[in-house]
Every structure is written in C-alpha cells, then in structure tokens.
C-alpha positions in Angstrom: -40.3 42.3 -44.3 -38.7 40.1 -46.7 -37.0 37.1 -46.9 -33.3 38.2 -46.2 -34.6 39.8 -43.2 -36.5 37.4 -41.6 -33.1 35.4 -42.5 -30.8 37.8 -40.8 -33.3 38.4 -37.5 -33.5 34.3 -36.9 -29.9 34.0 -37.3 -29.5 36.8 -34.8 -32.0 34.9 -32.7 -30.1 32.1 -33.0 -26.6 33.3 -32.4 -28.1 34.7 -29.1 -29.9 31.8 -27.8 -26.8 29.7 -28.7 -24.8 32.5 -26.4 -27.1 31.8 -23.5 -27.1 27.9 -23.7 -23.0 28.2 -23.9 -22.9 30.6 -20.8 -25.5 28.3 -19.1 -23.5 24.9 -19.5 -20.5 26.6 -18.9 -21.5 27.8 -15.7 -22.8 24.2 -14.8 -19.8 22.8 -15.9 -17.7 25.0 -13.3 -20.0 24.2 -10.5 -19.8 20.4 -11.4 -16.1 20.9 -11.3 -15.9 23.2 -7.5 -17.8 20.2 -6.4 -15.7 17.8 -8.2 -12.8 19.3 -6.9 -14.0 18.7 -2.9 -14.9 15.2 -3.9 -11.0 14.6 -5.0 -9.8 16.5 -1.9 -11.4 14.3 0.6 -10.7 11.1 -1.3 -6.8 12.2 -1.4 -7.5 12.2 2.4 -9.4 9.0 2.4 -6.2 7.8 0.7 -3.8 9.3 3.5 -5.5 7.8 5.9 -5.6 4.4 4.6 -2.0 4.4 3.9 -1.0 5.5 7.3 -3.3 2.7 8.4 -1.7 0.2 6.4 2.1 1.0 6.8 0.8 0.9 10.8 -0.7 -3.0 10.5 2.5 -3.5 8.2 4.7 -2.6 11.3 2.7 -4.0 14.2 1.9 -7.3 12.5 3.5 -8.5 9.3 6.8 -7.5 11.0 6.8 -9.9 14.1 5.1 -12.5 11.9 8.3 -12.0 9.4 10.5 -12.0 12.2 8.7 -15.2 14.1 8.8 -16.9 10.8 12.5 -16.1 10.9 13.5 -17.8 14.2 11.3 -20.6 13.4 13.7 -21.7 10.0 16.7 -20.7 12.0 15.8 -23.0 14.5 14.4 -25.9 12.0 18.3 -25.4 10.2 20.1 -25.7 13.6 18.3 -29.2 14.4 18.8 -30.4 10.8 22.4 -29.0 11.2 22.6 -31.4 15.0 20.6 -34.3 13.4 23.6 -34.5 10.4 26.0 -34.6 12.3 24.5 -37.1 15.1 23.6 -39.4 11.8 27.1 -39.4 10.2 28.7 -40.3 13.7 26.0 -43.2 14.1 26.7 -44.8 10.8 30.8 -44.1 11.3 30.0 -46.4 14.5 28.3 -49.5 12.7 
C-alpha cells in the first residue's frame, strides 16, 4: 500500500467514526431533551399551583386587611372631621 492509500482508508476511518460520535451525542442530546421536557411540564404545574395558591391568600387575607385598614382611616377622618368642628366652636366661645 502506499501512502495515498493509507491516506484515503484513515480518512474513511475517520469520516465514519465521526458519523458514529454525531449519531451517539445526538441521540443523548434527544433523551436529555424528552427528560428535559417532563422537568418543564411539571414545573409549569408547580407554577399553577402556586399561583392559585397565592391569588387564594390574596383573597382570604390581604383583602379584609385592605378593607379593615379602610374603616380604620375612615373612622380616624370622621373623629378629626368631629374634633374640628368641636375646636372651632370652643375657641368661637372664648
């Protein structure tokens, strides 16, 4: 054999072990992804689930506190609106 052959058989060699390793990581690479995908899909439900949760606490306890908070200030503005007007007649008397 001479030298343009053993040339030609490694490259052959070579262009079919670099077929294998491409097959080979490609099929890794598509498993990696199946599982990947099932990852994803039950984080998006992980998500879901929290949000439901959240918008649940948001309606059973920030809402009551918002509206507790709400009669508190009205009823703070009604006694300031009473004490002005108790004040003004007070000093109209002196």
């Amino acid at each position: 054999m001479d030298l343009a052959s053993w040339r030609d058989l490694i490259l052959i060699i070579w262009g079919l072990v670099t077929t294998v390793c491409i097959v080979f990581i490609t099929v890794i690479l598509f498993l990696f992804y199946r599982r990947t995908i099932s990852l994803i899909e039950s984080t998006d439900l992980v998500v879901a689930r929290v949000g439901r949760i959240v918008e649940y606490a948001e309606m059973e306890i920030v809402k009551p506190i918002k509206q507790f908070g709400s009669m508190i200030q009205g009823l703070v503005q009604g006694v300031s609106i009473f004490s002005r007007i108790f004040r003004k007649k007070e000093d109209q008397d002196e």
